[in-house]
C-alpha positions as CSV (number, residue, x, y, z in Angstrom):
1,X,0.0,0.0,0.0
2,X,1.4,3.6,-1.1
3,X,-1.0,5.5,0.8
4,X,-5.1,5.6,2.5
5,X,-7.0,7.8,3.3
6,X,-10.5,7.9,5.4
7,X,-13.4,10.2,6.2
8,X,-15.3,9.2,8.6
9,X,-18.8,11.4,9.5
10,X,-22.5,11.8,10.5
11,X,-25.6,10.5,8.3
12,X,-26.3,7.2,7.2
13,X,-24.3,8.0,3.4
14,X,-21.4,5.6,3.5
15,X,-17.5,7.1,4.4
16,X,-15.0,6.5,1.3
17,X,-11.7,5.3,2.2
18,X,-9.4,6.1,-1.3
19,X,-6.2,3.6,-1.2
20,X,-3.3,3.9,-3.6
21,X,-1.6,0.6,-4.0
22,X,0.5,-1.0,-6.3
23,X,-1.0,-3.5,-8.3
24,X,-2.1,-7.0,-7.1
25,X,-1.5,-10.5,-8.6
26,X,-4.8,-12.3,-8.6
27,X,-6.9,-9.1,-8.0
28,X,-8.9,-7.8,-5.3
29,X,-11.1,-8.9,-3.6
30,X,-14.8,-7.4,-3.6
31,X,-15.5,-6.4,0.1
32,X,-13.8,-7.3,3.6
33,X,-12.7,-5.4,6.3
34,X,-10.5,-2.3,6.0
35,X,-7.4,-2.0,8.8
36,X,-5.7,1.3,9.5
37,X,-2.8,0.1,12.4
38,X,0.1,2.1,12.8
39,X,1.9,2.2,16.3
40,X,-0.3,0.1,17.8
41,X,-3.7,2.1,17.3
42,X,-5.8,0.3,15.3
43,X,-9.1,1.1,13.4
44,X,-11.3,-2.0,12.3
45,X,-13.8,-1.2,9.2
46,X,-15.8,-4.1,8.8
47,X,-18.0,-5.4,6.0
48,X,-16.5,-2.6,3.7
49,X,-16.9,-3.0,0.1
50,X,-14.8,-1.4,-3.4
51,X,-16.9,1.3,-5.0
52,X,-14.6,1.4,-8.0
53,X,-11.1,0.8,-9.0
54,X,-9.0,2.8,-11.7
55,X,-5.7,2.6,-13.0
56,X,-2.8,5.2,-13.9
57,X,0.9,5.1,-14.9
58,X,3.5,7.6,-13.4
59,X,7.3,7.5,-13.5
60,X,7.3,5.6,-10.8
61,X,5.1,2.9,-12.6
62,X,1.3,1.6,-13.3
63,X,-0.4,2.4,-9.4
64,X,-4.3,1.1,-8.4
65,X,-6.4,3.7,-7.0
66,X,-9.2,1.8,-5.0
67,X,-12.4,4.0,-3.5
68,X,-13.7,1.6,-0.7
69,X,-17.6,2.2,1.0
70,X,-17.5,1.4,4.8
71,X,-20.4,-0.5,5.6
72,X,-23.0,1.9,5.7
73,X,-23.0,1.4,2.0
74,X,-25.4,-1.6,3.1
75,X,-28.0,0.9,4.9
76,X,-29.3,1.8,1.2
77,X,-30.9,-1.1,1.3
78,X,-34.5,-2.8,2.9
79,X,-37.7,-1.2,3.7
80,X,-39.6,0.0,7.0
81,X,-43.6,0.5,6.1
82,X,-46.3,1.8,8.8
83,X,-48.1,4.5,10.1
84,X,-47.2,5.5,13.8
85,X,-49.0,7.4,16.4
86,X,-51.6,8.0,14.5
87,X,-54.1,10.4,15.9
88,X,-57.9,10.2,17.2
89,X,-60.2,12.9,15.5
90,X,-60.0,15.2,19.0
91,X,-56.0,14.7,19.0
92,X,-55.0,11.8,21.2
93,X,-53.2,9.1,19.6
94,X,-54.2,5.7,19.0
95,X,-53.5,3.3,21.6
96,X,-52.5,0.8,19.0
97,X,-50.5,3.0,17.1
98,X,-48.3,4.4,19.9
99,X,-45.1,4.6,19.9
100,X,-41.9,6.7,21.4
101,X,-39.4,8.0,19.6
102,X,-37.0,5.4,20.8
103,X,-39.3,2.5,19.9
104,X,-39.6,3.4,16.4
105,X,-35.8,4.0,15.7
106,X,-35.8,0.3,17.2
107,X,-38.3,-0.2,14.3
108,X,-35.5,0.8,11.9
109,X,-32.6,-0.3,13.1
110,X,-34.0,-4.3,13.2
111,X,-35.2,-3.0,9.6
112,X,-31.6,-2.2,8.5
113,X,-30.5,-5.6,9.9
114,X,-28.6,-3.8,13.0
115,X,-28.3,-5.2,16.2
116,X,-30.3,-3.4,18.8
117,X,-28.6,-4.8,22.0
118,X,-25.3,-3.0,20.4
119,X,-27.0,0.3,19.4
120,X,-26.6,2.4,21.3
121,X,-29.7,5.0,21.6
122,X,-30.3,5.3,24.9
123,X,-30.4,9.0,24.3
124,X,-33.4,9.5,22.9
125,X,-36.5,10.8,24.9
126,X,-38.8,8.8,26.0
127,X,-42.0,11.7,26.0
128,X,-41.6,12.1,21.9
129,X,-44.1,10.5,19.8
130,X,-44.1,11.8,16.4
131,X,-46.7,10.8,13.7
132,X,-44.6,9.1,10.7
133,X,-45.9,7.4,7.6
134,X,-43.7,4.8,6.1
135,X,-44.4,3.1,3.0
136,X,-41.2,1.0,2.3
137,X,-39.1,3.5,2.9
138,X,-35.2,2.9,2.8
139,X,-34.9,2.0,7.0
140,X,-31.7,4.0,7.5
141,X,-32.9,7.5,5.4
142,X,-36.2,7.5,7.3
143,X,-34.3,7.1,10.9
144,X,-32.2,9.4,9.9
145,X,-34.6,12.0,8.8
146,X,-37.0,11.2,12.0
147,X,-34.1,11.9,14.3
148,X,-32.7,14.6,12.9
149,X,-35.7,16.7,12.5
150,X,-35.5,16.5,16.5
151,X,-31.9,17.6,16.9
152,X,-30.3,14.3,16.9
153,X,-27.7,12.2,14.4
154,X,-27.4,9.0,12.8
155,X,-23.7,7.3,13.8
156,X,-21.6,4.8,12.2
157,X,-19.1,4.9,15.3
158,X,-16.0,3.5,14.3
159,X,-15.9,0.5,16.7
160,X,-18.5,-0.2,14.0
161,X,-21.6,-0.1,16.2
162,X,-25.0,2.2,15.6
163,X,-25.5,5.2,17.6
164,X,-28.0,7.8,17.7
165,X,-26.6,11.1,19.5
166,X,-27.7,15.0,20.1
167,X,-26.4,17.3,18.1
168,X,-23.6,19.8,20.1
169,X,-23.2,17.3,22.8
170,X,-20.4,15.1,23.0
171,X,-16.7,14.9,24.0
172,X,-13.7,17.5,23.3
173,X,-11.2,17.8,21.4
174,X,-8.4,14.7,22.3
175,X,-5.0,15.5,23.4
176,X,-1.7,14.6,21.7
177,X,0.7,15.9,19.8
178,X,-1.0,18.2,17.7
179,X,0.4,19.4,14.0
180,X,-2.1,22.2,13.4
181,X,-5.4,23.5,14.5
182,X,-8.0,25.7,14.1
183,X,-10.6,27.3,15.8
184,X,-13.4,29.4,14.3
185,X,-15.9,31.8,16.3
186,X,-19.1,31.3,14.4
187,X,-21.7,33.1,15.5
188,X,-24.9,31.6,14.1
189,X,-27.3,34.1,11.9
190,X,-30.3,33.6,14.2
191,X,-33.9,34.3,14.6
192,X,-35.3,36.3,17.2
193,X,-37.9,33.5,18.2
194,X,-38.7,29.7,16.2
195,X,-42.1,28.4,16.3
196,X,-43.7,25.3,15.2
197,X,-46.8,25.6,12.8
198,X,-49.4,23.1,13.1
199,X,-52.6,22.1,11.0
200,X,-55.6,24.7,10.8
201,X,-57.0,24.7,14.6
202,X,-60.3,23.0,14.7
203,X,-63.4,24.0,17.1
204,X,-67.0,23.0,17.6
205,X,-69.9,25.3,17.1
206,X,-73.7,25.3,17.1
207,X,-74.9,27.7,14.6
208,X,-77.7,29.4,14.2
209,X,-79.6,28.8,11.5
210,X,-82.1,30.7,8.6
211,X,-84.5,29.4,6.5
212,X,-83.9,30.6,2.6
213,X,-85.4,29.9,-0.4
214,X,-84.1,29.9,-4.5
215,X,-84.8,32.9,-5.6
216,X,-85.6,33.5,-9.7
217,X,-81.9,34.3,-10.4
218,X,-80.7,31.1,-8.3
219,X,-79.5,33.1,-5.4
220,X,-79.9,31.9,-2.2
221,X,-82.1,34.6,0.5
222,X,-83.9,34.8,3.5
223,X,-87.9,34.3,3.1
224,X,-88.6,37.6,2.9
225,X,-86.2,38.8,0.1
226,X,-87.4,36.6,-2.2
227,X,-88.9,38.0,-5.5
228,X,-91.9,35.9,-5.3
229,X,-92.4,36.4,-1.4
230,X,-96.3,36.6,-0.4
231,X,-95.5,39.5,1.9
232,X,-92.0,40.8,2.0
233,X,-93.3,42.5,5.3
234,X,-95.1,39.7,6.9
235,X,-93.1,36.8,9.0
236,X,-91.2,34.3,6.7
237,X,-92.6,36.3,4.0
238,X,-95.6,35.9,4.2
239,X,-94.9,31.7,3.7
240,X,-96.8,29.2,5.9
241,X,-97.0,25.7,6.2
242,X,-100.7,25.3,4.7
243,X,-99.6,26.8,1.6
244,X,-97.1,23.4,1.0
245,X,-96.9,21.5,-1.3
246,X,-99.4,23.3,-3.7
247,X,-98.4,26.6,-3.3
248,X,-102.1,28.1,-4.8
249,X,-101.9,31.0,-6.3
250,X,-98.2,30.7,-7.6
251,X,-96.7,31.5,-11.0
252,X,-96.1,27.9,-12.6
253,X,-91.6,28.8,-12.1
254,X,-91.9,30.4,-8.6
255,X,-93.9,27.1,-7.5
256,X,-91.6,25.1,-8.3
257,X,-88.7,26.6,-6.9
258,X,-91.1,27.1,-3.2
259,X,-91.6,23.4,-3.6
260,X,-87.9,22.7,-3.5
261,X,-86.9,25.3,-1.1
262,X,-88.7,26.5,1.2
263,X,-88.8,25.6,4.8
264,X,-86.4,22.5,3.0
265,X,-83.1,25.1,3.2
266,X,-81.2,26.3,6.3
267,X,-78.2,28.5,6.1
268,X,-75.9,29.4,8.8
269,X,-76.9,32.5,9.8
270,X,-74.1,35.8,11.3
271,X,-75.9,38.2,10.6
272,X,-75.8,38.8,13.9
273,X,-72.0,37.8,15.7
274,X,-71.4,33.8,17.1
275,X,-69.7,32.9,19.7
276,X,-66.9,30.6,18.6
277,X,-66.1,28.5,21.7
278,X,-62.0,28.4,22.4
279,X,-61.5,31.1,19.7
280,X,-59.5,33.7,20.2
281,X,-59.4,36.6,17.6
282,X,-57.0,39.5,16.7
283,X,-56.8,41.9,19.6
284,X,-58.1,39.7,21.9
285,X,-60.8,41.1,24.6
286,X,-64.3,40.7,25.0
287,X,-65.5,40.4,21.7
288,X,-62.3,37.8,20.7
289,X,-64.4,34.8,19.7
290,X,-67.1,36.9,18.1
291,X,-67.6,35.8,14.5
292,X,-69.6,38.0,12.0
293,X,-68.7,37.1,8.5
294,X,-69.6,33.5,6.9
295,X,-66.9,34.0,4.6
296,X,-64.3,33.8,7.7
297,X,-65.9,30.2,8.5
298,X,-64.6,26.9,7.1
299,X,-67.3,24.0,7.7
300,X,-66.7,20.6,8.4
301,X,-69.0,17.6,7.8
302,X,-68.4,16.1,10.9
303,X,-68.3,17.3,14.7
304,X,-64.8,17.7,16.8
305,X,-66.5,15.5,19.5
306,X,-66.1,11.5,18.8
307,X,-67.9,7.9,19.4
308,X,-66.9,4.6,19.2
309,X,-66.6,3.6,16.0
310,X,-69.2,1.6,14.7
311,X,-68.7,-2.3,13.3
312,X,-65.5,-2.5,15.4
313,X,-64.8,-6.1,17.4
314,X,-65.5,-5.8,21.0
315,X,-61.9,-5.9,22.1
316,X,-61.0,-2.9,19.7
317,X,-61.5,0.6,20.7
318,X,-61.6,3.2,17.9
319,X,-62.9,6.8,17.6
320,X,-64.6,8.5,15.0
321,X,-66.0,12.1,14.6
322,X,-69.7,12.4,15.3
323,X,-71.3,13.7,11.8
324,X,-72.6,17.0,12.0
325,X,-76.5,17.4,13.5
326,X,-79.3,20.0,13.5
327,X,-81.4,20.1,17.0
328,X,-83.6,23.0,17.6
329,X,-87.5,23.7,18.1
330,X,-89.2,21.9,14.5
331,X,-92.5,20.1,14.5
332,X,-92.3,16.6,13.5
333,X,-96.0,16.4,11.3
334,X,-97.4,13.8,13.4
335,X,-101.0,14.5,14.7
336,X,-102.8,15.7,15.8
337,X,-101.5,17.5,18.1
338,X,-98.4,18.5,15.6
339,X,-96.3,18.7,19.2
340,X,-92.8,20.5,18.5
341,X,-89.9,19.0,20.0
342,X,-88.7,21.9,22.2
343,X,-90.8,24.8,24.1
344,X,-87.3,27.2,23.4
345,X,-84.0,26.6,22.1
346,X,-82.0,24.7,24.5
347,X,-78.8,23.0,24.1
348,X,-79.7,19.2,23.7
349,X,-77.7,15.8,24.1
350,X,-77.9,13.5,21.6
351,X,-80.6,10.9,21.3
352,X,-82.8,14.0,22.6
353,X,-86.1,14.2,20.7
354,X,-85.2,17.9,19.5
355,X,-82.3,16.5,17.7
356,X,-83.0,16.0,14.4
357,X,-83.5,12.5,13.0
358,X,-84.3,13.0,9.4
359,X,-81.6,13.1,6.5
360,X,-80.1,16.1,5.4
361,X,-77.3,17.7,3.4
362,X,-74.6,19.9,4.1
363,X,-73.3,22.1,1.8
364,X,-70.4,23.5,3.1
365,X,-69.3,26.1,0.4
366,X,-72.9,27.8,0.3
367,X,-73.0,26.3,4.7
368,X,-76.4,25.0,3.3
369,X,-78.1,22.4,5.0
370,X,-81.2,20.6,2.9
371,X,-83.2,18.8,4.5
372,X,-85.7,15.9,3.1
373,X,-88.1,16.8,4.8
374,X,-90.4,20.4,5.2
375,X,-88.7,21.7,8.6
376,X,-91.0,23.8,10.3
377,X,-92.3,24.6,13.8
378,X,-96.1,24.9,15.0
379,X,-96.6,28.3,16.4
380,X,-100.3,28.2,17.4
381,X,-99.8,28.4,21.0
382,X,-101.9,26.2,23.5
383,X,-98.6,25.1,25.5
384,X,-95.2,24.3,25.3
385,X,-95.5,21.5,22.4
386,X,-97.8,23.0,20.4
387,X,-101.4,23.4,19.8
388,X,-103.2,20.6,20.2
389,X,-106.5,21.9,18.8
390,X,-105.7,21.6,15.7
391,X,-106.8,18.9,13.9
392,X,-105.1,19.4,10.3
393,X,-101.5,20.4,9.0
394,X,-103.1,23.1,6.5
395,X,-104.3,24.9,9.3
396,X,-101.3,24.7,11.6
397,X,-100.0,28.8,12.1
398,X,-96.4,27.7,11.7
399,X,-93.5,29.4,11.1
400,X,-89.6,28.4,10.2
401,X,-88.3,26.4,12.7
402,X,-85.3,27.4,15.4
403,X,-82.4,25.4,14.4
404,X,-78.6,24.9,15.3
405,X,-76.2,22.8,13.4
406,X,-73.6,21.5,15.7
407,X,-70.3,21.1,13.7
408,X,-66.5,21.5,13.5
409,X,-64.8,24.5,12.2
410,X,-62.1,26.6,11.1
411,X,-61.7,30.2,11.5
412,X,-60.4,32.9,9.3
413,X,-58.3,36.1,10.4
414,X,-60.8,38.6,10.0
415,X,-58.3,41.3,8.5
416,X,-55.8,38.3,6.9
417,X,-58.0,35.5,5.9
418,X,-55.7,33.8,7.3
419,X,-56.2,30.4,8.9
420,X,-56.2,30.5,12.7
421,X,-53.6,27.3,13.3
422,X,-51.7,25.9,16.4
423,X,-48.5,28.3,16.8
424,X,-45.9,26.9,19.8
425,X,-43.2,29.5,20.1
426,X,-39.8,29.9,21.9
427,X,-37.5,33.3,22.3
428,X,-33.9,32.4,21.4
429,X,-32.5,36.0,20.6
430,X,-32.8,39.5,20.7
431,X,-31.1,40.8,17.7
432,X,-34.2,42.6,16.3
433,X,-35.2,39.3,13.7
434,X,-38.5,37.9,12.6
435,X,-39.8,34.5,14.0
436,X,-38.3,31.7,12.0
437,X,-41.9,28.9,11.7
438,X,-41.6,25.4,11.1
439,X,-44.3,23.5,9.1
440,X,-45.2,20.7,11.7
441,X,-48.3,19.4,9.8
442,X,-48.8,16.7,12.4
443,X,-49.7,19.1,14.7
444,X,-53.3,20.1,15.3
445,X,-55.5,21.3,18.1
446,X,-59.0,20.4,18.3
447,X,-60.5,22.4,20.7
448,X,-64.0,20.9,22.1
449,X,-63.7,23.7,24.8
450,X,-67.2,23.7,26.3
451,X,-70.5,22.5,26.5
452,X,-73.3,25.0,25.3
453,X,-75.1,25.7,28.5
454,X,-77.7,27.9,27.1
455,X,-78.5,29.5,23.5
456,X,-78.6,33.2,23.8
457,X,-80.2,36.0,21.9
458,X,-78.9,37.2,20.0
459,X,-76.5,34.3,19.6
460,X,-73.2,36.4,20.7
461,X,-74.9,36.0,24.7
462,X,-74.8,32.0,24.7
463,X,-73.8,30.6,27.4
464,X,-71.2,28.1,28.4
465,X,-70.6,25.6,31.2
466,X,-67.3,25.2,33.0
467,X,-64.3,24.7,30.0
468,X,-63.6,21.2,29.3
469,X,-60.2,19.8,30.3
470,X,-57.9,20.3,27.0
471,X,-55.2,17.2,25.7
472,X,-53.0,19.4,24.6
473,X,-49.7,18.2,26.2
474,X,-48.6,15.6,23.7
475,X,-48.9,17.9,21.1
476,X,-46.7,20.9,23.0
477,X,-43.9,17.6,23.6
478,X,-44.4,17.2,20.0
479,X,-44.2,20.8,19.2
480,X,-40.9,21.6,21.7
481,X,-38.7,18.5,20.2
482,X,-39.2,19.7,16.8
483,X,-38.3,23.3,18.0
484,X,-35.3,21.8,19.5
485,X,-33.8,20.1,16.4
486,X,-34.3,23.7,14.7
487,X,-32.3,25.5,17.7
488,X,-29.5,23.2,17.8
489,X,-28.6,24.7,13.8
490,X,-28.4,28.2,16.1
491,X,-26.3,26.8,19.1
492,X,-23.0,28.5,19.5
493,X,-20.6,25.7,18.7
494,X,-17.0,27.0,19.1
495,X,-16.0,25.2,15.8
496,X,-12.4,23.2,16.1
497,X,-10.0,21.1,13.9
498,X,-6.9,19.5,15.4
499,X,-4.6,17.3,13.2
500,X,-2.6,15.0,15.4
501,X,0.5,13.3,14.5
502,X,0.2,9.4,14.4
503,X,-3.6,7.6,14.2
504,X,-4.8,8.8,17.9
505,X,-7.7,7.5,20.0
506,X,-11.3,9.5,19.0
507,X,-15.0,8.8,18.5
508,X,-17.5,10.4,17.0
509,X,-20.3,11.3,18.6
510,X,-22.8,14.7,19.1
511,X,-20.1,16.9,19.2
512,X,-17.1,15.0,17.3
513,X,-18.9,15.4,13.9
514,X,-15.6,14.0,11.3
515,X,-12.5,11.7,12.0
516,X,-10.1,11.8,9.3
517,X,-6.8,8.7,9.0
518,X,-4.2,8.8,7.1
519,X,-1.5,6.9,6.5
520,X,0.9,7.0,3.9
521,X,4.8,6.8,3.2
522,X,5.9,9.7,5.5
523,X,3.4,8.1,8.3
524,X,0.4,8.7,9.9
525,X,-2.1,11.8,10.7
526,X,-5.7,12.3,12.2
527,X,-8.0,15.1,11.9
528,X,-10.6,15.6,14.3
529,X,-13.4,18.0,13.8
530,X,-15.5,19.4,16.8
531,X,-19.0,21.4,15.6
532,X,-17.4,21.5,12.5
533,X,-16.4,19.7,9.1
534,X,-13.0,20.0,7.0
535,X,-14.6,20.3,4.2
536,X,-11.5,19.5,1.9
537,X,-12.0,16.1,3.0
538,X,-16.0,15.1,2.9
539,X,-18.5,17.1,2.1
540,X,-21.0,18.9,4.7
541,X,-23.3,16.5,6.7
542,X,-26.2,19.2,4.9
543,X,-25.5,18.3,1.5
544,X,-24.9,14.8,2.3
545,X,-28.9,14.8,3.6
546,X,-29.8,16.8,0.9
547,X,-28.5,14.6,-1.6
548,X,-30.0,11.7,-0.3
549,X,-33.1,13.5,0.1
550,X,-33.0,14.2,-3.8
551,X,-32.4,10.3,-4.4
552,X,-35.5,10.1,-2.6
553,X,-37.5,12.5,-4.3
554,X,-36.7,11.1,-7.8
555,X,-37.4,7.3,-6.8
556,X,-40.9,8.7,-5.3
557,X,-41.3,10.4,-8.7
558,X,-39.8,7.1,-10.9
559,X,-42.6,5.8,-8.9
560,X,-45.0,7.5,-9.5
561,X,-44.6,7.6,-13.5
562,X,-44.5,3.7,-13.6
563,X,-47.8,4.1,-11.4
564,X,-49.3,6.5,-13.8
565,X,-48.2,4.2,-16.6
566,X,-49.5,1.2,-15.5
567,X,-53.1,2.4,-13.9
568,X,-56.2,3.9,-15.7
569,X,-56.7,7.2,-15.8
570,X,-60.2,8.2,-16.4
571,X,-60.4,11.7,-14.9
572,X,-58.9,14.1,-12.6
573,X,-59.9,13.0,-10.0
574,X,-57.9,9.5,-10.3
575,X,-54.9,11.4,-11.5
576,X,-54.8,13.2,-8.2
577,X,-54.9,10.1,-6.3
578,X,-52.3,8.8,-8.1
579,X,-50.3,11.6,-6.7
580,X,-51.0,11.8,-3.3
């Protein structure tokens, strides 16, 4: 051997030792393990294999130059699928799905083919449990990226054993007889504050309701501002129950759209302020949670609140979201004596007889419910259901009925438009910067923060029961580990390089981020880096991620074109599911 060379550093992309040797009778062999030994200190690289040889001629004579992997070039291979710490639809995660942080690297490694019992990981937190979605995924990338978005590293130590170890932490410098060194003061460019961005917040609302009709232009408006309204100045416009289904007296087109509308459509109704419960708007005070404007409301088919789901084996415990319902004061037709559900308004529980059992529609773009049915309720007095004298449903006095639809949703900025979302922030500077935000899309808050007490008019004076005991902790854990793996890229590091004469004891770690040997024909050297990489020997651990990130990228998109290829595509709508 003429000379060899190693760079040893963080990630799971393999270190490439470069030997020059004169050549060989009977060849080379593929793979085995790589020695460096000089004065006694020795360096074992096991399982490494030859990337590729070449050959030269100088006046010395013909010389091999051999690039050898050490044997994380194997970690590019095998494949970890699942989908971990999932979460319920108000936040928790599933029991069956749970995981730490530190069980699912164990996932990995045993997916690489490392040994766990020689891994050492024992650094990891125990309180993290981050939501990943693995679909044969290359083991050692997806550790590797799960770690370090939490401020940790992937190791290839070189007594050849796994470790997982936090950034910055680790050992200093060694001592020994030291060639040259360096040492840099680096002071990191950095933010003022970093916060982690969730998904949209979500809350639960019981909204008051209208009752609209299809105008002659296909417009959607109250009774009363409707073209063919009996009496714009009379209640409901002048509609009433006795005049369904016939409508007598109706132009042949304004019939028909009565028949399909009226008392059958419901819109949510601001035009006096809602109370949001848990929502707190720009500028805070009083009127915070106050929502005026439709537009600044995003509707959900389903509730925040959950139930077991249904057609699940006894032993297994699922949630679901509850689907949206309408409860209010309505009549249900049966009679005599037409009884209406409620006497007034009142926050109901489900299964309650005011809760509405008939199938309906929600439009959420127009926030349009349409109901099957007429919904109505009987306003002839004679007691708290109803009145009971009256014998026939054309002449019941009714009017539109009282409704609330009880649903999930998400709120607007009112000057932005902006989607209120789940913001966890830290201060890490004072130098006058803007918040640096991390997209955490795993993140959400569903905020089920009351129970509706009473229903107040105008709506904006309902009134709530004691708040309900939030589950936000796991989400904050969540929240904080991913802040730390952003801060450690701001930590002051003291950056240091010391080349030593001879091959010296050292081990990477948090701290010890590149080991350099070197032995040639005028002896031995090792460079140790500290926070920092000699960057005429390896390149950076970033660009090392980001090129295997870009490997990953164009096998998901080699993918996806053989999937496109191979699967009919009859519309959009399967071309976008192709690319989810």
């Amino acid at each position: 051997m003429l000379d060899c060379t190693i760079s040893v550093g963080h990630g799971p992309s393999p270190a490439v030792a470069v030997m020059t040797i004169a050549p060989q009778v009977g060849g080379i062999a593929e793979g085995g393990r790589l020695i460096f030994l000089y004065e006694g200190q020795r360096y074992d690289f096991d399982d490494c294999k030859i990337d590729r040889a070449s050959f030269r001629r100088n006046a010395a004579g013909q010389i091999w130059r051999l690039s050898i992997f050490d044997r994380r070039w194997k970690w590019a291979f095998g494949e970890i699928s699942g989908w971990y710490n999932q979460r319920h639809p108000d936040g928790a995660i599933k029991d069956e799905t749970r995981k730490t942080l530190h069980e699912l690297a164990v996932l990995c490694i045993e997916a690489m083919g490392e040994s766990v019992a020689e891994s050492r990981i024992a650094d990891l937190p125990a309180d993290s449990f981050p939501e990943v979605k693995w679909d044969f995924d290359v083991p050692a990338r997806a550790l590797a990226s799960m770690v370090g978005d939490r401020g940790y590293r992937l190791l290839n130590q070189l007594d050849q054993r796994l470790a997982i170890r936090k950034v910055g932490e680790g050992a200093e410098l060694p001592p020994g007889a030291i060639i040259d060194g360096s040492a840099t003061v680096d002071p990191p460019e950095t933010p003022d504050a970093v916060a982690a961005v969730g998904q949209p917040d979500l809350y639960e609302a019981d909204l008051p309701l209208q009752a609209v009709g299809k105008d002659r232009d296909g417009s959607l408006k109250p009774l009363k501002d409707l073209a063919y309204a009996p009496d714009a100045n009379a209640p409901n416009g002048g509609f009433t129950a006795g005049m369904w289904p016939a409508y007598p007296g109706f132009a042949e087109s304004d019939r028909e759209l009565a028949q399909q509308s009226i008392f059958f459509l419901y819109q949510v109704d601001l035009s006096t302020p809602v109370r949001i419960p848990g929502y707190v708007g720009p500028g805070g005070g009083l009127a915070a949670d106050l929502v005026a404007d439709r537009d600044l409301l995003i509707l959900h088919t389903e509730q925040v609140d959950t139930r077991r789901k249904a057609n699940t084996p006894p032993d297994v415990f699922r949630r679901e979201r509850k689907p949206a319902r309408v409860s209010g004061v309505w009549c249900r037709r049966a009679g005599p004596p037409f009884n209406n559900t409620q006497a007034v308004l009142a926050p109901v529980a489900d299964g309650d007889d005011a809760v509405v059992d008939r199938p309906f529609k929600l439009d959420l773009v127009n926030q349009l419910v349409t109901f099957e049915d007429p919904m109505f309720k009987n306003d002839g007095g004679g007691g708290a259901a109803g009145n009971g004298s009256v014998v026939n449903l054309q002449s019941l006095s009714a009017q539109v009925a009282d409704l609330r639809l009880r649903t999930a949703v998400n709120v607007r900025h009112r000057d932005t438009g902006a989607i209120k979302r789940y913001v966890r922030e830290r201060q890490i500077g004072q130098l006058g910067t803007e918040t640096r935000y991390i997209q955490t899309p795993e993140l959400v808050i569903k905020r089920r923060t009351h129970i509706y007490a009473r229903y107040g008019v105008p709506p904006a004076t309902d009134g709530f029961n004691p708040p309900l005991r939030q589950k936000g902790a796991e989400i904050d854990a969540e929240a904080d580990q991913a802040i730390d793996g952003a801060i450690a890229e701001y930590e002051q590091t003291n950056p240091q390089v010391n080349r030593y004469i001879g091959l010296i004891a050292a081990e990477l770690d948090g701290a010890i981020q590149q080991i350099v040997l070197s032995i040639g024909r005028s002896g031995a050297t090792t460079l140790v880096a500290r926070n920092d990489e000699d960057l005429t020997e390896t390149i950076s651990y970033r660009q090392r991620r980001k090129l295997d990130e870009q490997r990953e990228d164009a096998e998901l998109r080699r993918q996806r074109a053989a999937a496109i290829k191979q699967a009919p595509v009859r519309n959009w709508a399967d071309l976008l599911a192709l690319l989810q």
